[in-house]
Backbone as JSON Lines, residues from 0, in Angstrom:
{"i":0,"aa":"X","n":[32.83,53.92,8.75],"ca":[32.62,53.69,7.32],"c":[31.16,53.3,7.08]}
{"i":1,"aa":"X","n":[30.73,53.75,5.97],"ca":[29.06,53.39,5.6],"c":[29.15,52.43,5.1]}
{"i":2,"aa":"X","n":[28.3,51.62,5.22],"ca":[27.51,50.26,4.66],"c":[26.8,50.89,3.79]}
{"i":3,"aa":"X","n":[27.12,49.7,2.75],"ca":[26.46,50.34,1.38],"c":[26.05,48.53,1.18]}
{"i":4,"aa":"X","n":[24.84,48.49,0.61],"ca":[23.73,47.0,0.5],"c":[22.94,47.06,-0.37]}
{"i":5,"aa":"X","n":[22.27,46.52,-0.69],"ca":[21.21,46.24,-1.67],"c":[19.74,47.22,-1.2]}
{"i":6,"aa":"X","n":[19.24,47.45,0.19],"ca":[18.7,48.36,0.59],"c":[18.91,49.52,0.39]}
{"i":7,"aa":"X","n":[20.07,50.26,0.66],"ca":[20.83,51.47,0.69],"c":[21.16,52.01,-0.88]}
{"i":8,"aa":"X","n":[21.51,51.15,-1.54],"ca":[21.6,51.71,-2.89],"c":[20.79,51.55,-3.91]}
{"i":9,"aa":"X","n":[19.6,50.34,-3.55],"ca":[18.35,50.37,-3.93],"c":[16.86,50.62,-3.81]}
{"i":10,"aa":"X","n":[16.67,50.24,-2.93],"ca":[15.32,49.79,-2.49],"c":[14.43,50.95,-1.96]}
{"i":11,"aa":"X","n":[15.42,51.6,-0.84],"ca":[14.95,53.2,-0.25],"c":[14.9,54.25,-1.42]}
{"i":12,"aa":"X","n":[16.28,54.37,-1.65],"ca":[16.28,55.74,-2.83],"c":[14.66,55.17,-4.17]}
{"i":13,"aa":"X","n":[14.47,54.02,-4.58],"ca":[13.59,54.13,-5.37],"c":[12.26,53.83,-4.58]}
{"i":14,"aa":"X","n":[12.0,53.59,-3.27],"ca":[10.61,53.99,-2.58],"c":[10.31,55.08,-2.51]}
{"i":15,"aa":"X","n":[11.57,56.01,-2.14],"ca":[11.6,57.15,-2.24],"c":[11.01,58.01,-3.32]}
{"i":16,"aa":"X","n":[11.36,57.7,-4.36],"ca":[11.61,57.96,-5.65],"c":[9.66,58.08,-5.93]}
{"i":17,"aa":"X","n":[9.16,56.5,-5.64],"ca":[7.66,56.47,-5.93],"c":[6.91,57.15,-5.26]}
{"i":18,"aa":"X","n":[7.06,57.43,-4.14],"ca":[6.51,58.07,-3.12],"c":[6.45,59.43,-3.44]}
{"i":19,"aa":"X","n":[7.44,60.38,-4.04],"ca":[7.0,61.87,-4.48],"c":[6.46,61.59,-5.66]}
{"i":20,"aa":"X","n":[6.56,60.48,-6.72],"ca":[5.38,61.03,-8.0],"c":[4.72,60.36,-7.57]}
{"i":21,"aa":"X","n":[3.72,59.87,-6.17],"ca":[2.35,59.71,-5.83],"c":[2.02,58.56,-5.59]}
{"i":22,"aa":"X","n":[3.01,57.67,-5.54],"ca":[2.19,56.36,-5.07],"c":[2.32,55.89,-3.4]}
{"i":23,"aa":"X","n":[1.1,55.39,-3.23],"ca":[1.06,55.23,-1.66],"c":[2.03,53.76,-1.54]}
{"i":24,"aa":"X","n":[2.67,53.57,-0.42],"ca":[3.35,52.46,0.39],"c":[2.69,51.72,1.2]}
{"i":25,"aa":"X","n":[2.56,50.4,0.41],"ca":[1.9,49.46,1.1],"c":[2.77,48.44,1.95]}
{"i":26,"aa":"X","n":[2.56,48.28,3.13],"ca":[3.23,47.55,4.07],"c":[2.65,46.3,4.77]}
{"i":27,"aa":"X","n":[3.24,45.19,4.67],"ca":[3.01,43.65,4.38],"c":[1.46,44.01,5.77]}
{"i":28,"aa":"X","n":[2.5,44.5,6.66],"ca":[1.65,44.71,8.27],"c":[0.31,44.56,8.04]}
{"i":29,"aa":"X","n":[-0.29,45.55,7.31],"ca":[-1.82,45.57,7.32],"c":[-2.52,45.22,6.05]}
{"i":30,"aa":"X","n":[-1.46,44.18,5.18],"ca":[-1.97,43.63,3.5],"c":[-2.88,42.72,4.21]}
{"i":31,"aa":"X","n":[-4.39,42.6,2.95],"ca":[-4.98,41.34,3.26],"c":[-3.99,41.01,1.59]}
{"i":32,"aa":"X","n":[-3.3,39.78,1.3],"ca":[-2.95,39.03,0.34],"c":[-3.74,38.22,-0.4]}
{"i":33,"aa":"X","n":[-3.93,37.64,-0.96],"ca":[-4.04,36.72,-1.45],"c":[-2.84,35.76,-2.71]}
{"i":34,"aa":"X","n":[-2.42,35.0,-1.71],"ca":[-1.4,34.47,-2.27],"c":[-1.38,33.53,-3.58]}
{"i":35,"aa":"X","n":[-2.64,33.31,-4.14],"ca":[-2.41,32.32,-5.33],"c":[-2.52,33.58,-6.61]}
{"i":36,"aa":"X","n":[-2.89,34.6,-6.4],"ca":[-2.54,35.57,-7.43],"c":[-1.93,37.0,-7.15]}
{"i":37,"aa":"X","n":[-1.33,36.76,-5.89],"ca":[-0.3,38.11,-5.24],"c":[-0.8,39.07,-5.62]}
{"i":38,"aa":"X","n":[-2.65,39.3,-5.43],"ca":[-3.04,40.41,-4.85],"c":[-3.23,40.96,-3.92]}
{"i":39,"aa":"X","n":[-2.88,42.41,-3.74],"ca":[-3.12,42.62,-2.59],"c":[-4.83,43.44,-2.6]}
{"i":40,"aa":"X","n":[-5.81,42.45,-1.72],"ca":[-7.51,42.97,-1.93],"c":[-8.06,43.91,-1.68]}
{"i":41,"aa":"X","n":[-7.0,44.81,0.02],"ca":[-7.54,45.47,0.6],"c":[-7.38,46.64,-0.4]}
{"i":42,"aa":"X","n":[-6.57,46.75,-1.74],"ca":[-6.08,47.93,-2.92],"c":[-6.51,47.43,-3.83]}
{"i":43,"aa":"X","n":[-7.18,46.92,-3.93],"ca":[-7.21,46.12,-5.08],"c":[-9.52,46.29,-5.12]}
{"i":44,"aa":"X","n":[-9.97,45.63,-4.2],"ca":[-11.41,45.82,-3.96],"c":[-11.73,47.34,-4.26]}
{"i":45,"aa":"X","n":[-11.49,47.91,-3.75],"ca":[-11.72,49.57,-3.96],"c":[-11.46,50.19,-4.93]}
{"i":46,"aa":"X","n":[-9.76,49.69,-5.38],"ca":[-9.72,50.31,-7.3],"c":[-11.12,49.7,-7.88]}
{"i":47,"aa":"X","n":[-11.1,48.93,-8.08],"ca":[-12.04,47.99,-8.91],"c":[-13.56,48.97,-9.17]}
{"i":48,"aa":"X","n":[-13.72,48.83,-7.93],"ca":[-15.66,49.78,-7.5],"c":[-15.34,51.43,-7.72]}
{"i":49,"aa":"X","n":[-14.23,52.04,-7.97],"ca":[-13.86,53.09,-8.2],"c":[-14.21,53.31,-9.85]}
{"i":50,"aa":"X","n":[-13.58,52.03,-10.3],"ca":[-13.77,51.82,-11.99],"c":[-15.5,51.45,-12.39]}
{"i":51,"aa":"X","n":[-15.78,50.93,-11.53],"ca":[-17.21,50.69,-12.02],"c":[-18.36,52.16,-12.07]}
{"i":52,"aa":"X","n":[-17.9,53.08,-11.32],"ca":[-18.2,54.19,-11.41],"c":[-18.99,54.41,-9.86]}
């Protein structure tokens, strides 16, 4: 019998979901954080200088 969870009927199917209309998957593994405003810098530094032109 399948296990059906909060993963399985959520979490995958809608990573899934982001992942074909284009957004990349960021994984805790190689986040730099910053935890007093739950950014993540290492995505976050580069948008930024992208916008500045």
């Amino acid at each position: 019998m399948a296990v059906f969870n909060e993963d399985t009927r959520v979490k995958i199917p809608a990573t899934i979901q982001f992942l074909r209309l284009g957004y990349d998957y960021q994984s805790f593994k190689d986040a730099d954080i910053d935890f007093q405003t739950k950014i993540f810098l290492n995505r976050f530094k580069p948008a930024l200088e992208n916008l500045k032109g």
